[in-house]
N, C-alpha and C positions, 0 to 999 in steps of 0.2 A: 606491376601496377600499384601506385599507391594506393595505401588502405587510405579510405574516409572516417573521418573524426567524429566520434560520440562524446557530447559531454552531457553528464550525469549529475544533475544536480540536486545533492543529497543522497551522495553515493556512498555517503557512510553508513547510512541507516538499512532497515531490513530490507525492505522490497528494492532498491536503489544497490544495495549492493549485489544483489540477486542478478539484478536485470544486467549490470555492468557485468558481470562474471561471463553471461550468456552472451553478453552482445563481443566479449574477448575471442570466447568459443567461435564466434560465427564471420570472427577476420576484422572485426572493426579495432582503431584506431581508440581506445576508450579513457576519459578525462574524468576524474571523479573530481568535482565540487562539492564543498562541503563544508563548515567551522571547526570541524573538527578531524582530525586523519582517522581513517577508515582501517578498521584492526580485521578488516579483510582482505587487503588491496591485494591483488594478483599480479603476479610477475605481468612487466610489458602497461600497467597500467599507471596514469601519471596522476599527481594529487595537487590538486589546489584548497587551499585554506582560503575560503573568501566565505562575503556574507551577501547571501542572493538579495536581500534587501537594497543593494548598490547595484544601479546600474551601470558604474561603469567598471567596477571590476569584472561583472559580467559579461560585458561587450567585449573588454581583455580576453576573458577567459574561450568567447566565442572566435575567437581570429581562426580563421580555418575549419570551421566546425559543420557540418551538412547536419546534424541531427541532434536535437535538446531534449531528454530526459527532464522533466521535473516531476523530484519525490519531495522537495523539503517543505514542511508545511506539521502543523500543528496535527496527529491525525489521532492523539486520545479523544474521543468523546468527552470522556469526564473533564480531562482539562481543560478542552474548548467552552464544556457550561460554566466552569467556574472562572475560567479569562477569557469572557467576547471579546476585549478590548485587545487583550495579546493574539487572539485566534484570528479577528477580523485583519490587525497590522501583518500578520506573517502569513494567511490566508490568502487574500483577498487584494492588500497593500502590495506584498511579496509579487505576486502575480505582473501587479501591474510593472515592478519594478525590471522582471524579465521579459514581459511583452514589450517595454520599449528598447530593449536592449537589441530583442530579436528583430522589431521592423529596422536596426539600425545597423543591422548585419546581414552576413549572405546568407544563414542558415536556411536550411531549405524543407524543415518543419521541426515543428513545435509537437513532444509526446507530453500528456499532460495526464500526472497520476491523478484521476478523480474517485469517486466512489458509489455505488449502488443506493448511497443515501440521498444522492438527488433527485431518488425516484418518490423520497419516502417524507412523511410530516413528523417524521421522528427523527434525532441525530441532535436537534436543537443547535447549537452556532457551528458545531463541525459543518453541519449539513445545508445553513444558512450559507456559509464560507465558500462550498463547492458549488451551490447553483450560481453563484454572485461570480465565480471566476468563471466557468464554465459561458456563460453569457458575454464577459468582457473577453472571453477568448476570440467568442465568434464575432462580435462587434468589431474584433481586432484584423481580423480577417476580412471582414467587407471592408473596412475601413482602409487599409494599408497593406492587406494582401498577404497578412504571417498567417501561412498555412501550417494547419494543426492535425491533432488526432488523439480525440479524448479519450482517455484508458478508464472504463467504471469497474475497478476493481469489486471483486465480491468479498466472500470471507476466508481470510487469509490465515493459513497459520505454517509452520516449520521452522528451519533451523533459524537463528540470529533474530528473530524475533522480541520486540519488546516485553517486559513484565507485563503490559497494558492489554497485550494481545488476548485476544481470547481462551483459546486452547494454552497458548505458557501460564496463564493465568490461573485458570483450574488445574492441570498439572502440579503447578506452584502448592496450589493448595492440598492438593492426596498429598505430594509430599514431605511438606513443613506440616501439615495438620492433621492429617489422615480423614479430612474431608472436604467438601466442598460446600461453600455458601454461594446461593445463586438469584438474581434479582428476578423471578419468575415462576412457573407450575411446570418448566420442562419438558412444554407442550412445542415449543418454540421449534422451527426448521430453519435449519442451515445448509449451504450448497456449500461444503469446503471445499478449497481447491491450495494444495501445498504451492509455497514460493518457487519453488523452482519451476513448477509448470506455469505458473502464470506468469514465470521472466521467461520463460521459453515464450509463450502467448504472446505476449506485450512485445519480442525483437519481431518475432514475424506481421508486426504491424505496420513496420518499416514500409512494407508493398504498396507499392501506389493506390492498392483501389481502396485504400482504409483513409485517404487523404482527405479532409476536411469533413472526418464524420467522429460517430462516435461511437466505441466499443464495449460492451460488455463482458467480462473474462470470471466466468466463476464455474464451478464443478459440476462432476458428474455424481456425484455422491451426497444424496439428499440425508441430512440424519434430523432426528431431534434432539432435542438439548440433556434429555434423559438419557437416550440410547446410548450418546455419544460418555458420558458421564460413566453408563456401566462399562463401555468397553477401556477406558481410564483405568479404573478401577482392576478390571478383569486383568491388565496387560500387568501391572503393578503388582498384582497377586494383594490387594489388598479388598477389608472388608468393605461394602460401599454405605459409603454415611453422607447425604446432602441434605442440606438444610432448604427449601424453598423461601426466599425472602419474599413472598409475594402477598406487599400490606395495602396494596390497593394507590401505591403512589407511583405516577406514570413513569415508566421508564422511557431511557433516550435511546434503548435499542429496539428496533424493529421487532415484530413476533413472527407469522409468519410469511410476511410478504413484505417486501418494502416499497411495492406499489402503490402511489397516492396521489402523485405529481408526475405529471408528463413532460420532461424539458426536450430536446432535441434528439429525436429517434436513433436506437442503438443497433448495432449487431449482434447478438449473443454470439461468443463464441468459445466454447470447452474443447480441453487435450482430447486427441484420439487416442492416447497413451498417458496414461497417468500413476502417479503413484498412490497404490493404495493406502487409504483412509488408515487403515489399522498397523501400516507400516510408518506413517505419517509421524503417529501420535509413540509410536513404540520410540522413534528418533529424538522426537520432542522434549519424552523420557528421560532417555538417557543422559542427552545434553541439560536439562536441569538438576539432571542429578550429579555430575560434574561439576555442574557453577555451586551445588550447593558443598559439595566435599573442597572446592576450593575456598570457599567460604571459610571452611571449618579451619584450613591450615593456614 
């Protein structure tokens, strides 16, 4: 039986190469798109160098394609506040430039990475960017029939991970500084949930009954911003020093809910098996301290 074709667009980056690796695991046929080649790629997986802002490389790239990944898109917060104008063209613009690709093709749905900030009135143009697609997705759907399946990722962290990320972030810093600077009082709650469980999550949404809705994917493991900071620390064998940057000017990330805005109702859904939190961050660990010994040589 021929395997059916996944293309991954932004399959170089963290959550995009995660999901491609899993959707290889699970028999598909997998296409990584991207601007740049992917210092992951997996045996059996093929690479396109294009720029998802074109739709007709996209349309190329979709010739034969049953299933569309999109991860590429602006996903720093802080980048986003400081280029609307670049977040809204590669957000937003982007978006549109693969929905027309797709009603122009057989693909037979649209996965589309969004975020738990379009729940929220914090995120500022990231979060602006994902309810603005997330709406032209489903317009796109009444309109011309590209059936979709919205992914509201939660709080992500693991291997391949950007600097930008949360958890590589403060790791980053016990390391290089022996502390951590943090825009808040540590009171904060987060549901992490590692990369790999959430590309496990995100292929099995593939199922028909997740078809024209929209999903929620974040963890079983509630921490705070404090607790999570000692056990850093504790894993590191280092003393624990955090600075609280909390001067009273609003932050862009959520505290402890990102409920404020109700867009189109979701499914929650968490691993039955997952990998623990504290096994998580020990990985996390390690691989930073890698990148930074290679650094050194």
């Amino acid at each position: 039986m021929k395997k059916e074709k996944v293309l991954v667009i932004g399959g170089s980056g963290f959550m995009g190469s995660h999901t491609a690796d899993e959707l290889s695991k699970k028999g598909y046929s997998v296409i990584l798109f991207d601007k740049a080649p992917s210092k992951w790629r997996s045996n059996g997986q093929e690479m396109i160098i294009g720029d998802f802002m074109s739709t007709r490389e996209l349309l190329k790239a979709m010739k034969g394609v049953s299933y569309v990944y999109h991860f590429g898109a602006i996903a720093d917060i802080g980048e986003a506040k400081d280029n609307p104008k670049k977040t809204i063209e590669s957000n937003v613009m982007g978006i549109l430039s693969v929905l027309e690709a797709l009603r122009q093709s057989d693909v037979k749905r649209f996965m589309y990475a969004s975020t738990v900030y379009v729940y929220s009135n914090h995120g500022s143009f990231y979060r602006v960017s994902k309810q603005s697609a997330e709406s032209i997705i489903e317009a796109y759907q009444e309109e011309f029939d590209v059936n979709f399946t919205l992914i509201r990722y939660g709080s992500l962290y693991g291997s391949r991970s950007q600097p930008w990320n949360g958890i590589k972030n403060f790791v980053n810093q016990v390391l290089k500084k022996g502390k951590i600077e943090y825009a808040g009082n540590g009171q904060e709650i987060r549901e992490y949930i590692n990369v790999s469980d959430a590309a496990k999550l995100g292929v099995s949404l593939l199922d028909e009954k997740y078809l024209n809705s929209a999903v929620m994917i974040t963890g079983q493991q509630t921490i705070r911003a404090k607790e999570l900071f000692s056990i850093i620390f504790e894993i590191y064998g280092a003393k624990e020093v955090v600075k609280y940057l909390n001067n009273g000017v609003r932050s862009d990330h959520y505290g402890n809910t990102p409920y404020r805005y109700t867009p189109k109702n979701a499914i929650k859904i968490v691993p039955s098996e997952f990998i623990d939190l504290g096994q998580g961050l020990l990985n996390v660990i390690e691989e930073v301290q890698i990148e930074l010994d290679n650094e050194k040589n």
